[in-house]
N, C-alpha and C positions, 0 to 999 in steps of 0.2 A: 542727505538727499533721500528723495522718499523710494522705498527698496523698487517699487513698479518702475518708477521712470528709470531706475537705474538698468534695469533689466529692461526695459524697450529701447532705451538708447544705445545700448550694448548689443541687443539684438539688432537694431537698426544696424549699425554699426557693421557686423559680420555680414551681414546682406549687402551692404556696400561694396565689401573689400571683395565679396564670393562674386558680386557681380563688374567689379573690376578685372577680378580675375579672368574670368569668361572671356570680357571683353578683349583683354592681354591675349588669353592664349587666341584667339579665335583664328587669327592669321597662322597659327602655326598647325591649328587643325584641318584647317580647309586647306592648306599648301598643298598636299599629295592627294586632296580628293578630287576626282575628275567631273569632269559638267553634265549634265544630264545628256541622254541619248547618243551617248558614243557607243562604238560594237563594244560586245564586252564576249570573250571566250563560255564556253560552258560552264567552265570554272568560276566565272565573275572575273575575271582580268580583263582589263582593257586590252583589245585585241587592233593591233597594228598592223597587219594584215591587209596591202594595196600598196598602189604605185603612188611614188611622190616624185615634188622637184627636191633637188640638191640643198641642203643645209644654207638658208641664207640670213644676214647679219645686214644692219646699215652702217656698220663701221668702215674701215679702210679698206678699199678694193685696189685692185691690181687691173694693170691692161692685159686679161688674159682670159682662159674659161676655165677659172677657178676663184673658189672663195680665199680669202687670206686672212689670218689673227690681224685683231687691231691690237697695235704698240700699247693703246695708254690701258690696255688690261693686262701688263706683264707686268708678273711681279720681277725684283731687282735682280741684274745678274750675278751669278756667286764672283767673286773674288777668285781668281787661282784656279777656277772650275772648268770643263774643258771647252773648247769654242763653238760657240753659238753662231756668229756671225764670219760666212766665209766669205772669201773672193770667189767668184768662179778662176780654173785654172788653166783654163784653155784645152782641157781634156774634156771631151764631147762625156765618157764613164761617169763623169763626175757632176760636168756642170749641168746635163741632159738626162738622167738613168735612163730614164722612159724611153730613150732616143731605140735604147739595145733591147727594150723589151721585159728591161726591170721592173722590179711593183712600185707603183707610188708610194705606197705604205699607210699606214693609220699614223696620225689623224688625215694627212694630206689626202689621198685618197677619198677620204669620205666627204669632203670639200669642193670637189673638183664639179662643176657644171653640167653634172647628166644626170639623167631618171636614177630612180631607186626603187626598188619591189621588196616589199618585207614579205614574209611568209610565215608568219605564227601558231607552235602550237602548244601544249600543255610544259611539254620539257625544252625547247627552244626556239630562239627567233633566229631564222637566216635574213640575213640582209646580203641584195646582190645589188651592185652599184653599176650602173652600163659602164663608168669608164674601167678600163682593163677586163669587164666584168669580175672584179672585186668582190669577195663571196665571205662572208664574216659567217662561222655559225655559234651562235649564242647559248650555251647550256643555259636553262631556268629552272631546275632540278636542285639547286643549292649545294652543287660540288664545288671543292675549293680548287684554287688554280692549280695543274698540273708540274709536277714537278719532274728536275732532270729531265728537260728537255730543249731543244737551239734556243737561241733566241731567234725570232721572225722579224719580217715585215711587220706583218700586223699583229704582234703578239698574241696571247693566249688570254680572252674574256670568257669573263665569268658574271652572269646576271642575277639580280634578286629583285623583288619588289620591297616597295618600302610605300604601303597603300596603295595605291592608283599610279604612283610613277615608279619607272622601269629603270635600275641602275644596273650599270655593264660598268664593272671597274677589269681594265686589260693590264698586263704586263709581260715581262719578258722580250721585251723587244732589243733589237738589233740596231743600233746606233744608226740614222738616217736622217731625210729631210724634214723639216716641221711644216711648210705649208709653200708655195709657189709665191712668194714673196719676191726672190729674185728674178721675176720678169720685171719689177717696177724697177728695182734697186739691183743691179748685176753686184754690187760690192755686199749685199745683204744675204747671204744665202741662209737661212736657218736652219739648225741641225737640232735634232733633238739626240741625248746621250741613250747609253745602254741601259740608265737605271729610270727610264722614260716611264710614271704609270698614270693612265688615263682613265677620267669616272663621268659616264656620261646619264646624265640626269634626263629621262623621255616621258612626257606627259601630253594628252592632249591637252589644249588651250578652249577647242571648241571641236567640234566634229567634224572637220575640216582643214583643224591646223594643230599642228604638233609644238613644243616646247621641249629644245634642245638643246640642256645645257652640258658643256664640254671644260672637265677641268684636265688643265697639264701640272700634273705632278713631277719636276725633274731635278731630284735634289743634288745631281754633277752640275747645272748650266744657272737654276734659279734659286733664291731663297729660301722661298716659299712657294707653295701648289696659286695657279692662276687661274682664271674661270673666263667663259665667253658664252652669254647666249645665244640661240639661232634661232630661227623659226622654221617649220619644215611644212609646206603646203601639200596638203592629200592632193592625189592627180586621177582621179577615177576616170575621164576622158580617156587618160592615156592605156588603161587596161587594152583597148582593142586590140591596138598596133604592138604591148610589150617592151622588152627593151631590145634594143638595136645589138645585131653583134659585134661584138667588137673582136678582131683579130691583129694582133700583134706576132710579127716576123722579125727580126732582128735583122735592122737597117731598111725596112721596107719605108721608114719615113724621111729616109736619108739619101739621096741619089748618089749612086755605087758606092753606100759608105761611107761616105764624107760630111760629118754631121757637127766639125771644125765649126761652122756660121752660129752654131748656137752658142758660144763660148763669145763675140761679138759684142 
């Protein structure tokens, strides 16, 4: 073959496969880059910074005013591993926490059907949630998770960027509920174990709407880590008013104590 066409075929050839290539990666370039005209911090971070509504999903809902995981995004439950699914016991401690003025806990908590105010700045995001006013503060500084210390409610996050989207991987948590499921199901209570860690993926979608993804990492209860996305809607309207206070008393939701109806 004649040596030219050998070499413009071959060159053709590498043009193809370079502009395959392109084509390949292109999804995996633009994944973490955000849309034009979002606030972006001084730094150039997209800045999250305003009131939103509660993390919402079109999957399985609850009759209740909380979000709840949908089943068919769980991965399989371990074998032998500790219980996931309880009964309520007829103990208000147990089947209610909330009732005594307990924390929801993360993830549940960040679920539950009220405003949200993030507050952003170079070294961290506080997110304050109206219910329990729930108060997460976010190092962005790139320190590693804190060691010897309890485990919590809402464990101990740690955030990085990873381009344009904001990862918060938490741990350390205190063995608790996973989400308000058992208002639907009283026989389904979910627990999440003590070796609980959560990675929450936050990107805008547009200037208006956030993308929230939420994985449960619980190598006591599931196989494998499981993922769920959310959508989270900017609420600038609601900046005037704020977020509502919330006060909790122990048993002030309960008439003289008696909070027995919620085990029912």
């Amino acid at each position: 073959m004649n040596t030219s066409l050998t070499n413009a075929i071959a060159s053709a050839a590498r043009i193809s496969i370079l502009a395959l290539a392109a084509v390949l990666a292109w999804p995996l370039l633009a994944q973490d880059k955000a849309p034009a005209g979002i606030p972006r911090t001084p730094e150039g971070k997209p800045n999250f910074t305003g009131t939103y509504e509660w993390p919402k999903s079109d999957g399985e809902q609850c009759h209740c005013s909380a979000t709840i995981f949908d089943r068919k995004n769980f991965a399989a439950l371990k074998p032998g591993g500790e219980p996931f699914l309880e009964p309520r016991t007829g103990d208000p401690r147990h089947d209610e926490p909330r009732d005594f003025c307990l924390p929801a806990g993360f993830p549940s908590g960040m679920l539950s059907a009220n405003a949200m105010q993030f507050f952003q700045s170079k070294n961290d995001l506080v997110m304050v949630h109206e219910f329990q006013r729930m108060t997460r503060v976010i190092p962005l500084d790139g320190r590693k998770h804190r060691e010897d210390i309890e485990p919590t409610f809402y464990g101990d996050p740690v955030g990085h960027w990873d381009g344009d989207t904001l990862v918060i991987e938490t741990t350390n948590f205190k063995r608790w509920g996973l989400d308000d499921y058992f208002y639907t199901n009283p026989k389904e209570y979910r627990m999440h174990s003590d070796a609980l860690k959560t990675t929450e993926r936050m990107k805008y979608k547009d200037a208006k709407t956030l993308s929230y993804n939420l994985t449960i990492d619980d190598p006591k209860t599931f196989v494998g880590p499981w993922s769920q996305e959310f959508t989270i809607h900017a609420k600038p309207e609601w900046d005037k008013d704020g977020l509502i206070e919330y006060v909790c008393e122990e048993n002030n939701r309960c008439a003289g104590g008696h909070c027995g109806g919620n085990s029912k």
